[in-house]
N, C-alpha and C positions, 0 to 999 in steps of 0.2 A: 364452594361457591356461596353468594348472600346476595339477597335481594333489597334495592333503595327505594325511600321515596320522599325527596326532599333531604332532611341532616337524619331520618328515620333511618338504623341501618337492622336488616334482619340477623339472627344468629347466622354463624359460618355451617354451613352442612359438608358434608367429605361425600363424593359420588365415585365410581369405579367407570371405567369403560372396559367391555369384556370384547377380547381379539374372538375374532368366528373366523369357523374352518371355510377353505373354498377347494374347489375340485375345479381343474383345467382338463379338458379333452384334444386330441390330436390326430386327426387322419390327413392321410399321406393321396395322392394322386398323381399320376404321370402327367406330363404337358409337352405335348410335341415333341418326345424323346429329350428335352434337352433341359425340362425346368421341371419341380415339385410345384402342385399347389400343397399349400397348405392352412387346415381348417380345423376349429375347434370351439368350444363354449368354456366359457369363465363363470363357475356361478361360487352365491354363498350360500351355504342354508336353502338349496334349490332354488334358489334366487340368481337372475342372471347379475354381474356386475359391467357396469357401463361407462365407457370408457376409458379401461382400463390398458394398462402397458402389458404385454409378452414380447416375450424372450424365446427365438426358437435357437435352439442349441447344434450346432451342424456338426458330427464327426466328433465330440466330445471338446469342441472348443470355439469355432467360429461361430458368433454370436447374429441374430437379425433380428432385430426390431419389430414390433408390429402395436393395433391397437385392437380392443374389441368395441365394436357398435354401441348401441343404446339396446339394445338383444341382449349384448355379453359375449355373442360371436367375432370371432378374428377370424381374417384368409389372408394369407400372404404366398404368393408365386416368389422363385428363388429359381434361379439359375444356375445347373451344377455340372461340375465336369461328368463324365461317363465316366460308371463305375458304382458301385452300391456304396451307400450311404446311411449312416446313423441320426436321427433327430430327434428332439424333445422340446415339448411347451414347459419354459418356466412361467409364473408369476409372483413378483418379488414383492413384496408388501408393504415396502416403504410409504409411511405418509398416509396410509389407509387402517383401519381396526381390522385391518384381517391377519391372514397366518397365511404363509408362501406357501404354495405348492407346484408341484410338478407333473406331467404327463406322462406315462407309461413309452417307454425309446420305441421308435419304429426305424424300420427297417425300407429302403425303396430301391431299387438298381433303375439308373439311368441308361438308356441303351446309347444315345447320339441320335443327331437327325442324320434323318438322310441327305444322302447327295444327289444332286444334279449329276442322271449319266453323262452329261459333257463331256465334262474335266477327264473322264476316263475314258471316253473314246478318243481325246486328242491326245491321249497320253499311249495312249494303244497306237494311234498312229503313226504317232513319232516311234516308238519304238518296232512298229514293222517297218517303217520306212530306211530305220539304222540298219536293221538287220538285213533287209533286202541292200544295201549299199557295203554292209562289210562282205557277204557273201559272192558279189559279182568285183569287189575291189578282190578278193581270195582268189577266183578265178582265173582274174588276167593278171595277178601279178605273180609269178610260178618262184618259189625261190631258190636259191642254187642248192645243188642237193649235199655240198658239204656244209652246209650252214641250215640246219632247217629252221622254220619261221618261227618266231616268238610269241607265245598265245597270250592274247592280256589277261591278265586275273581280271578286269572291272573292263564293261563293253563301255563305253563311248555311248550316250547319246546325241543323235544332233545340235548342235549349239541353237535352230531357229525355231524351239517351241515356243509356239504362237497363244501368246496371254493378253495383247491388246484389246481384244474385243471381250473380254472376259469381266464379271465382275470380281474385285483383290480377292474376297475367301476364294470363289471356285478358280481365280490362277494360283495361285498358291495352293491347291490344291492337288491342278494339275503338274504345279513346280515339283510337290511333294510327289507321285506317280512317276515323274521322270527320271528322279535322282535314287529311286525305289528302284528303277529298272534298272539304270546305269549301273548301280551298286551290284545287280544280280540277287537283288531281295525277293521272298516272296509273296503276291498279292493282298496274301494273308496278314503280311506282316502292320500290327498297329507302327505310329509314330514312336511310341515308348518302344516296343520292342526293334524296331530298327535303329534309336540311340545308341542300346546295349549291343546291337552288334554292332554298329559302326561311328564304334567311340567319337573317330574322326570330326564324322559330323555333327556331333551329338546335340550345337545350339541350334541347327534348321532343323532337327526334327522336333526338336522341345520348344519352338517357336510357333512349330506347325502344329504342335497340339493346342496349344492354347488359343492358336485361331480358330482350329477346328471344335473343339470342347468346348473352350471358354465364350466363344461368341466375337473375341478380338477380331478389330479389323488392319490387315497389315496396311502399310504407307506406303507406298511408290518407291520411296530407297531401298523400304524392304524386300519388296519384293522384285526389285535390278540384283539387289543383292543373293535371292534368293533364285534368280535364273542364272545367273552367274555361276552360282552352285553346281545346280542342277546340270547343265549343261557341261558342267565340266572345266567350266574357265580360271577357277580357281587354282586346280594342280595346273594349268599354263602358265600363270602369273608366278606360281612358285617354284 
C-alpha cells in the first residue's frame, strides 16, 4: 500500500492480514413433536460475529441456511420427519479473515405430532360397523355342507368411509386406519412398517407418511384415489 498527495507518491509498505480463529455453538430443541429449533453463537476472539452465514448440516448431508444477528446469534426451526436425527453448525469463511469452523454433531429424536382422536374413531367405526355386517351376512347365509365356505385372507371394509367433513391430512389419515384394518394390520403398525408387509400397496402408505411426517397436504385426486384404496375398490376394478 502507498500514500498520495497531489504527483507526491509515498514509499510502497507490504501489510499482512492475519485469518482469526471463530468458535460456533449449537443446541437442539423439540418443537411441537414435528420440528427442531435450532440455536447457536458465532464468535471470534470472544467476539460475537454479525451477520454472518451458517450452515446447519441435517443427517450428514442436507444442508439449511441461516444467518446470525448483530449478537452473533442464529435460530433456525426446521421441520423433520420422525425419527432421530443428526445436526451440525458449519461456518465457512469465504470473503471474511476468519478460519471456518464447526459445531460439536448433536443428536434429537422427533417423536410426530399428535392426532386428532377423530380420524380413529371413524375408522373404528367403520370397522365395527363391517364386522357387525360380515357376522349377521355368516349367519343367514348357512352354506351347503359339502362345500364349506371360503374364509377371505383380507376382511373387506365398507366402501362409505365418510371423509367429506374431514380436513385432507385427518382423511387421509382416516383412509390410512381403514386400509390398516381391511389388510388385518396391526394398530401398531407405522405407515413404513405396513409398506414392508404389504408390498402391494406400498405407494399409499409412503404417500401417507409423508403427509403424515412431512407436513404434505394431499389434493382431492389424491385422496378419491386414496379411498378407492382403502375401501377396496381397486381389486374390483382389476
Amino acid at each position: 500500500a502507498y500514500a498520495t498527495a497531489g504527483a507526491v507518491y509515498s514509499n510502497v509498505a507490504a501489510f499482512e492480514i492475519l485469518t482469526q480463529e471463530t468458535a460456533i455453538t449449537l443446541a437442539l430443541e423439540e418443537v411441537n413433536g414435528t420440528a427442531v429449533a435450532c440455536t447457536g453463537d458465532l464468535t471470534a476472539g470472544g467476539l460475537p460475529v454479525a451477520l454472518a452465514p451458517v450452515l446447519i448440516r441435517i443427517d450428514g448431508s442436507t444442508l439449511v441456511t441461516t444467518e446470525t444477528d448483530r449478537n452473533g446469534t442464529y435460530k433456525k426451526e426446521i421441520v423433520l420427519p420422525a425419527g432421530e436425527h443428526t445436526l451440525r453448525a458449519e461456518f465457512h469463511a469465504t470473503g471474511y479473515p476468519l478460519n471456518t469452523s464447526e459445531s460439536e454433531t448433536a443428536t434429537i429424536l422427533i417423536r410426530g405430532e399428535p392426532l386428532s382422536p377423530l380420524p380413529f374413531i371413524a375408522a373404528l367405526a367403520a370397522a365395527a360397523g363391517t364386522g357387525w355386517y360380515f357376522r349377521r351376512r355368516q349367519t343367514e347365509e348357512t352354506p351347503p355342507p359339502e362345500e364349506p365356505a371360503e374364509v377371505p385372507d383380507v376382511v373387506k371394509i365398507a366402501a362409505s368411509v365418510e371423509i367429506d367433513a374431514l380436513p385432507p391430512r385427518e382423511a387421509a389419515t382416516v383412509l390410512f386406519c381403514a386400509l390398516r384394518a381391511r389388510l388385518g394390520l396391526s394398530e401398531s403398525k407405522t405407515p413404513r412398517d405396513c409398506a414392508l408387509l404389504a408390498p402391494d400397496h406400498a405407494a399409499f402408505f409412503e404417500r401417507y407418511e409423508r403427509i403424515r411426517y412431512a407436513g404434505e397436504i394431499p389434493s382431492e385426486e389424491e385422496l378419491k384415489s386414496m379411498e378407492k384404496i382403502a375401501s377396496g375398490g381397486d381389486r374390483d376394478a382389476a
